[in-house]
N, C-alpha and C positions, 0 to 999 in steps of 0.2 A: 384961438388955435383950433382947426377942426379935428373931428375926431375922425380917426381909421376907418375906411369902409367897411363893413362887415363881409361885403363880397371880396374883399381883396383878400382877408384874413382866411376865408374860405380854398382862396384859388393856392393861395400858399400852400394850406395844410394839404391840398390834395397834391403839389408840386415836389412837397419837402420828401415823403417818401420814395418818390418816383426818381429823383435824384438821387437817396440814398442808396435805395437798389443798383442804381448803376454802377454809382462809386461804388458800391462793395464786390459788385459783378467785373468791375474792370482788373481789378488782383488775380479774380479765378481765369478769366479768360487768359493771363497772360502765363497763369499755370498752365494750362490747356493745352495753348501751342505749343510752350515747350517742350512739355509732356510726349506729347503726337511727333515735334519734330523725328526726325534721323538723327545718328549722332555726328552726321557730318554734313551740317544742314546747307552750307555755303556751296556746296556741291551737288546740290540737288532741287529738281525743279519742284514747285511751290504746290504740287499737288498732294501732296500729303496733309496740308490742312483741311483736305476733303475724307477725312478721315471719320468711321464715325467711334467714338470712343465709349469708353465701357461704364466711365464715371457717371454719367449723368443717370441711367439705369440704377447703379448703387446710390446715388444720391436719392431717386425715387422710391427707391427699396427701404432705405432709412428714415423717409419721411411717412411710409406707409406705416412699417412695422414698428415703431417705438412713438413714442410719446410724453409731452411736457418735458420735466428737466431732462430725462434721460437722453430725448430725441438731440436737446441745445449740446448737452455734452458730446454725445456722441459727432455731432455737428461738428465741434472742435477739436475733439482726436483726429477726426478723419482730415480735417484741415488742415493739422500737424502733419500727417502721413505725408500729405499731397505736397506741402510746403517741403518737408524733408527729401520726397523722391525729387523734387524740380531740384533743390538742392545739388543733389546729386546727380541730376540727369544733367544740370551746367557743366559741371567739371566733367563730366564723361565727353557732352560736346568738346571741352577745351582738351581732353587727353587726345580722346581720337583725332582732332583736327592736328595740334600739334605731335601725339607722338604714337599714332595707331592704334592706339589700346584703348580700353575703358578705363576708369578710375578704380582705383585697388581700396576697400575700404579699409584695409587693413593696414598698408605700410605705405598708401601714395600723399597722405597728409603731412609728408614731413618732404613733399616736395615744393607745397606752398611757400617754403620759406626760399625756396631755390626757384621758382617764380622773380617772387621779390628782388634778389638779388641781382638775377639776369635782367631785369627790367630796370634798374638801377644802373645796372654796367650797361645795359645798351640805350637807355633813354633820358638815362638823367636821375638824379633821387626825388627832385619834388613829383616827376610825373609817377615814379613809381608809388611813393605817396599817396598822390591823387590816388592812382588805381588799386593800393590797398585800399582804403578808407570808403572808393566807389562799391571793392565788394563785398566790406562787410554791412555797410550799408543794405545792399541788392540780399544778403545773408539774410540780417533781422527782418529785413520787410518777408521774405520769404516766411522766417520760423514764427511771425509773429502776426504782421497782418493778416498772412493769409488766413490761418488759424479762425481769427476775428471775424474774415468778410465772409465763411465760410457761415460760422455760428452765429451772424448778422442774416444772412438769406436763409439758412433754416428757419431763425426766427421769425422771420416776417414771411415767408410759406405756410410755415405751419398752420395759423390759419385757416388760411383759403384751402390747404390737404382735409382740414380737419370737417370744412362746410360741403367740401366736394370729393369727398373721398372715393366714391365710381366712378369720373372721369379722371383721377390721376391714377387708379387701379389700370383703368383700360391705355393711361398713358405708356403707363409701365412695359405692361404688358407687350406694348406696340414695341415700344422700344430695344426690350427684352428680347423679343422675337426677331425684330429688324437686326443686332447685333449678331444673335445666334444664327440665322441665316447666314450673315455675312463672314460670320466664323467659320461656319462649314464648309462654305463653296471658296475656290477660289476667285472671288472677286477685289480685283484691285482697282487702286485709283492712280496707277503707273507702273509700270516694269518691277517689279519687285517690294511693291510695295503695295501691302493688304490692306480692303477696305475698313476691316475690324481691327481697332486698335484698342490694347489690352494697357498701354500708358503706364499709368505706377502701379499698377498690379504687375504688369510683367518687368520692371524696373526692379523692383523689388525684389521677384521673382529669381533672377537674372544675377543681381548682385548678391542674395542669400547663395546662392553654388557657387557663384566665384569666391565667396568668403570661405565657404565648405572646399574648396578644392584647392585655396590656399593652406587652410589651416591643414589637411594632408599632406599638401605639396612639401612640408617642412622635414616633413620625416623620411619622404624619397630623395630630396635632397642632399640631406647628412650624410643617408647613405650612397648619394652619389659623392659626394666630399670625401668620405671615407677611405674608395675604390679607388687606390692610384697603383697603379702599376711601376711608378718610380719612387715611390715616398722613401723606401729603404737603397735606395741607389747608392754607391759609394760614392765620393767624392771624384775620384779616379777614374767611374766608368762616365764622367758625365762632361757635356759637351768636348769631346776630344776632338771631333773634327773643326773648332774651330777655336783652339786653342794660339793664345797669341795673337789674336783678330782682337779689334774695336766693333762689339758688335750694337748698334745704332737701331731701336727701333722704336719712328717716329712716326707718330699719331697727326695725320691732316684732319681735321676738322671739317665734320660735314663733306668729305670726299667721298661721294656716293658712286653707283652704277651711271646718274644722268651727268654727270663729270663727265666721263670719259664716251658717252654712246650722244650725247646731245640732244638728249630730248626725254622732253619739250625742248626745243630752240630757244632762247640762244642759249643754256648753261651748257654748253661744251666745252671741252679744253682739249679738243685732240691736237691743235696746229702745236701748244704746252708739250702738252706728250710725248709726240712726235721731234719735236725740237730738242727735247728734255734726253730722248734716246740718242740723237745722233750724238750732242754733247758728252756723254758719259761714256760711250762707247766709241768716240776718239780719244779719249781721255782710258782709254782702256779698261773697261769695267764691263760686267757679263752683267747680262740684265733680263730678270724672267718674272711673268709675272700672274697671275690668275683671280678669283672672285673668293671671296667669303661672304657668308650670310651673319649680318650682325641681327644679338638679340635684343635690338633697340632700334628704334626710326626717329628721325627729327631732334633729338636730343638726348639729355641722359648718358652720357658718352661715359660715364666711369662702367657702367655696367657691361659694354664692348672693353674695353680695358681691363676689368676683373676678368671677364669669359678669357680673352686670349692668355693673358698672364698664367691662367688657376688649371685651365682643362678643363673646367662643367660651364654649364649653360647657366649664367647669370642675365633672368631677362624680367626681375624688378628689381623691387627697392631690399623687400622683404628677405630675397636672394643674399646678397649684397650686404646684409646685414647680417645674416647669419654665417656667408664666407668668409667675412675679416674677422669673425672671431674665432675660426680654426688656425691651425696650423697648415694649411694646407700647401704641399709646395708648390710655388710661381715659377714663371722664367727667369725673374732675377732674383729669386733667392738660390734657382739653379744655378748661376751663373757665380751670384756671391760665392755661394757652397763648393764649386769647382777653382774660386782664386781670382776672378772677376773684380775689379773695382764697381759698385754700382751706384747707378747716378738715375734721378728722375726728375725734368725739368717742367715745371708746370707753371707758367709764365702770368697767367691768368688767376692763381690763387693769391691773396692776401692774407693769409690766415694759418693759422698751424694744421697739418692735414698728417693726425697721427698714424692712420691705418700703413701710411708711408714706410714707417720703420717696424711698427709693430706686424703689419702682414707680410708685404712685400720685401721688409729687409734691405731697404737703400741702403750705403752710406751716407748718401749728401743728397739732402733734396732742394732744389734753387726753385724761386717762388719770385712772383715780382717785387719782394722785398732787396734779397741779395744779391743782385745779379749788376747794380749800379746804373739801372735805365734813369734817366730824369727826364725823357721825352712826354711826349703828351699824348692821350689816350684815342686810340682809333676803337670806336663802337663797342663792341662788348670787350676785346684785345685789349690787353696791359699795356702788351708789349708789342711792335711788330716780329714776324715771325725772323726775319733776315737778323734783328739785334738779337734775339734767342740764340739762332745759332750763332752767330760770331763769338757769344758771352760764353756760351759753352765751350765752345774750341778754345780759346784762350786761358780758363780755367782749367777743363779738363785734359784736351788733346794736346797744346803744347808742352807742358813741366815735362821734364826727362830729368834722370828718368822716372818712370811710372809703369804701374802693373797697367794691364789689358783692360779697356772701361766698358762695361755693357749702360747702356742708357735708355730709359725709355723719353724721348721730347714729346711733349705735346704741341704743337705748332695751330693758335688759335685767331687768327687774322682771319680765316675764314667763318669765323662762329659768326651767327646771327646775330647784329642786322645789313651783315656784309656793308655798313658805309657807316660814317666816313674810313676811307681804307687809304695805306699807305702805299710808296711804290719803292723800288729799287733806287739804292744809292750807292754811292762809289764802296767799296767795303773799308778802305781804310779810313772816310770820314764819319764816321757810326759814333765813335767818341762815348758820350753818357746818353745819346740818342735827342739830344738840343736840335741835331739837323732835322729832325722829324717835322717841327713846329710849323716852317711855313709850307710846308706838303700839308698837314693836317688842315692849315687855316685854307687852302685853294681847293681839300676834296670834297666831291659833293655830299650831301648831306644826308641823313638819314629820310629826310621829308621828301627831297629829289627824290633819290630811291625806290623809293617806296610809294610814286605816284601813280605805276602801273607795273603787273603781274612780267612782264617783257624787261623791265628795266630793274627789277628783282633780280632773276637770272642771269640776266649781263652782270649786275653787281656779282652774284654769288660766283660766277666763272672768271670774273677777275680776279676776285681773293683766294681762287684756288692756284690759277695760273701764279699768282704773286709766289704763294706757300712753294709751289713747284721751284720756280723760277729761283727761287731764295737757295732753298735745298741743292739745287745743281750749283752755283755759285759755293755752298758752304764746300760742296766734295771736292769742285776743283782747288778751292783752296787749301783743302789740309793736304794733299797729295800722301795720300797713307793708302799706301799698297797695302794693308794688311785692315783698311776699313770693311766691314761685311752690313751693308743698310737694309732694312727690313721698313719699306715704306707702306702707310695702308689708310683707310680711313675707319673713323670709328662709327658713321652710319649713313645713311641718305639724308639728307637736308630735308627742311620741313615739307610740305604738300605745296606749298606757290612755290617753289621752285622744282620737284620732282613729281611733280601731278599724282592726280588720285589714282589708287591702286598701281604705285610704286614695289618694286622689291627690296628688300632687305641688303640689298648686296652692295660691295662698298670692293672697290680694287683692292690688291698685296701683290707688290715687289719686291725681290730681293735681288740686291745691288754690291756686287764684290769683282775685287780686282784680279784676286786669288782665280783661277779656272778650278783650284780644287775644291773648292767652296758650291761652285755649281754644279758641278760633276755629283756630288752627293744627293742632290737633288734632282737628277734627271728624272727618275721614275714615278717623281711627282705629274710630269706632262703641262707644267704650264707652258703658254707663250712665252716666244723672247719679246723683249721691247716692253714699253713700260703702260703701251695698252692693249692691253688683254681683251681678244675674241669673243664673242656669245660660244664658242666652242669649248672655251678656256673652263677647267677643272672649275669645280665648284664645294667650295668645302663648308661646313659649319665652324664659326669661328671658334667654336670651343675644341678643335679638331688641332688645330695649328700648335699648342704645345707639346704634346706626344708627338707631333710628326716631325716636330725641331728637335727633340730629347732625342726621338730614333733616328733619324737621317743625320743625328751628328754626334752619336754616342759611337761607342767601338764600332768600329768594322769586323764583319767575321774573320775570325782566326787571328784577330789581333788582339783579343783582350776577353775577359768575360761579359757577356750579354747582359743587356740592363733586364730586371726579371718583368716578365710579362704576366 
């Protein structure tokens, strides 16, 4: 057997480090970019990587200034730092992409689990699986290798700093100075984007005030909770103008601004609209309709639903947490409180959803438990929206007699990933929703779908037109002169279907047979018809329940005035 070259054993040991450096170097570099990236980086062109960043200067600085263990440790805190801000610079990417915001460190962790779910209802459990397990995986490597390959290349630096410490002095320096420059002047490497990048320093930065300006925000809050002007209302002064009315107001999903205006191309639905007004209004019904601004984009829709119900601006989690555990009056607990039967249909939930009775004050809340669907599941939807409404009407609106029903539906055929998606059936064969099955087995698929940016949109415009479509079938059916419908959506659809730098604004209709019911509202100035102008009034949605308390509390000289 011969023995080992000596020169091979040679070529190794001078290989083996040069390899390890890399390895250790390929963790940082991928911290780096993401660091540098935007936080909506799929929308932005690639020159940002030409960024020069601030870390590698601090990295110098640490290898100048400290020494032996100190230097290795220090190597690893900062590691951690860098590991922790990518961390959090991901989820900031996935906020902003999906729902225009940054990540909240405070109350947005209890959205990961509403992640999961949604990914589950719209893709399946095993893929949602995968893609748990993929990011807690992409998590530890973060908190932990990087840490290591950090405290690995100090290591084997340290050294060569220590043998040549006046040309890494003058490294620094260059570096130092080249940064500073770069800080000072406006020099960018694209429209809006500065050549000096501060990374997880300004990450950091950035998210210590948003923490500081939450943990304030808590106490302007309460006391904006506090502030009602109707809290002490009598029972008697409150909704009179629409007393003896079914008043209906139902939540379209994802029913944004690019719904009704069409663009990006194709997500429109004016021919919907359009078709949806003549209908209703030979069927005799007055129909007017305007914008709100929701404080949410892309998802999160309970927090557009707290805002409109409550009167204050619910626009996180944190909000939201802290409203349901007031007293604070709603639209349906106004409505309860005036003699109202109330009802909230959330077709999409499986699970007990207490804030229901405890805030809002339902009596009945129907969930895809009790409503007797056995159809089969379209995309993230339980249920389609056309069996919602039927189930409802036949529980609620038929039995006579019955008090007056206020309802909120939530109508979720539109939720993302808009496929596979259902269509219109005759109404009398709905049955337990069995007919659904071979429509589900012939619609296309989520993968179809989702094979380009273009057929996203079509997808997304069809499940709106569907929800429309559903909704004017449910009205001609119940023929209730005395229905008053409050149609709206609770936000814009994500960014691939209402493009970047989208607005907040999401349609509101209100649809009554009554002329007295819109006559109360003239001085509102919405359009008629059920799509609404760029001229069309513009309101915050947390505006919409004082303007329904006042526009349909007494009338002057009819009663005492609700106290302002």
């Amino acid at each position: 057997m011969s023995r080992p070259d000596p020169a091979d054993r040679h070529r190794g040991s001078r290989i083996r480090p040069v390899v390890a450096a890399v390895v250790g170097l390929v963790p940082l570099m991928v911290v780096w970019v993401v660091l540098v990236a935007p936080d909506d980086p799929g929308h932005e062109p690639l020159t940002w990587l030409l960024r020069l960043p601030l870390e590698p200067v601090l990295l110098a600085v640490l290898l100048l200034a400290l020494r032996d263990r100190t230097r290795r440790r220090a190597g690893l805190v900062l590691g951690a730092v860098l590991g922790a801000a990518t961390l959090v610079k991901l989820l900031d990417i996935g906020f902003t992409s999906a729902l225009r915001r940054p990540f909240d460190l405070l109350a947005d962790w209890t959205y990961l689990r509403s992640a999961r779910d949604l990914l589950a209802d719209s893709v399946g459990t095993s893929w949602a699986t995968a893609a748990v397990v993929g990011a807690a995986v992409v998590a530890v490597a973060l908190l932990v290798v990087v840490p290591w390959s950090l405290h690995g290349l100090v290591r084997r630096l340290a050294p060569h700093v220590d043998r040549h410490r006046l040309g890494w002095t003058r490294a620094a320096v260059v570096l130092g100075t080249a940064w500073l420059v770069a800080a000072a002047t406006p020099l960018q490497v694209a429209p809006g984007v500065a050549l000096a990048s501060t990374s997880s320093v300004g990450l950091v930065g950035d998210h210590v005030a948003l923490t500081r300006a939450g943990l304030h925000d808590r106490a302007a809050f309460a006391r904006a909770v506090a502030t009602d002007p109707f809290a002490a209302a009598p029972a008697a002064d409150l909704l009179t103008g629409l007393r003896g009315k079914d008043v209906l107001v139902v939540f379209v999903e994802s029913y944004g601004e690019v719904a009704v205006t069409g663009t990006p191309a194709p997500a429109g639905v004016a021919p919907t609209l359009d078709r949806a007004t003549d209908q209703l209004e030979t069927a005799g019904y007055s129909i007017r309709s305007a914008w709100l601004d929701s404080p949410t984009f892309g998802g999160t829709s309970w927090l557009a639903h707290s805002t409109l119900q409550s009167g204050v601006w619910v626009d996180s989690q944190r909000r939201y947490d802290q409203l349901v555990a007031t007293d604070r009056l709603t639209l349906s607990g106004a409505f309860g409180k005036a003699g109202w039967r109330t009802v909230v249909d959330v077709p999409s939930n499986r699970q007990d959803w207490p804030e229901a009775t405890s805030f809002y004050h339902y009596d009945q809340v129907y969930d895809a438990r009790n409503v007797g669907y056995a159809g089969p599941r379209f995309g993230y939807a339980t249920i389609p929206d056309q069996y919602t409404l039927e189930a409802f009407s036949d529980r609620e609106l038929t039995p006579r007699p019955r008090a007056p029903v206020m309802a909120e539906i939530d109508l979720v055929t539109s939720h993302v990933p808009w496929a596979p998606l259902p269509r219109l059936v005759d109404w009398d064969s709905l049955g337990d929703g069995s007919v659904y099955r071979p429509i589900r087995d012939r619609a296309a698929t989520r993968a179809e779908v989702w094979r380009d940016p273009a057929s996203v949109r079509a997808a997304y415009a069809q499940s709106i037109s569907y929800s429309i479509d559903s909704l004017v079938g449910f009205v001609q059916r119940a023929h209730d002169d005395d229905l008053v419908l409050v149609l709206l959506g609770d936000h814009q659809p994500s960014t691939v279907v209402s493009g970047v730098g989208a607005s907040h604004r999401v349609p509101v209709t209100l649809v009554a047979h009554d002329p007295a019911v819109t006559k109360r509202i003239e001085g509102w100035g919405w359009d008629e018809g059920m799509r609404p102008t760029s001229a069309a009034p513009v309101w915050r949605m947390d505006a919409f329940r004082d303007r329904v308390l006042t526009a349909f509390g007494p009338l002057p000289g009819t009663g005492a005035a609700v106290a302002r």
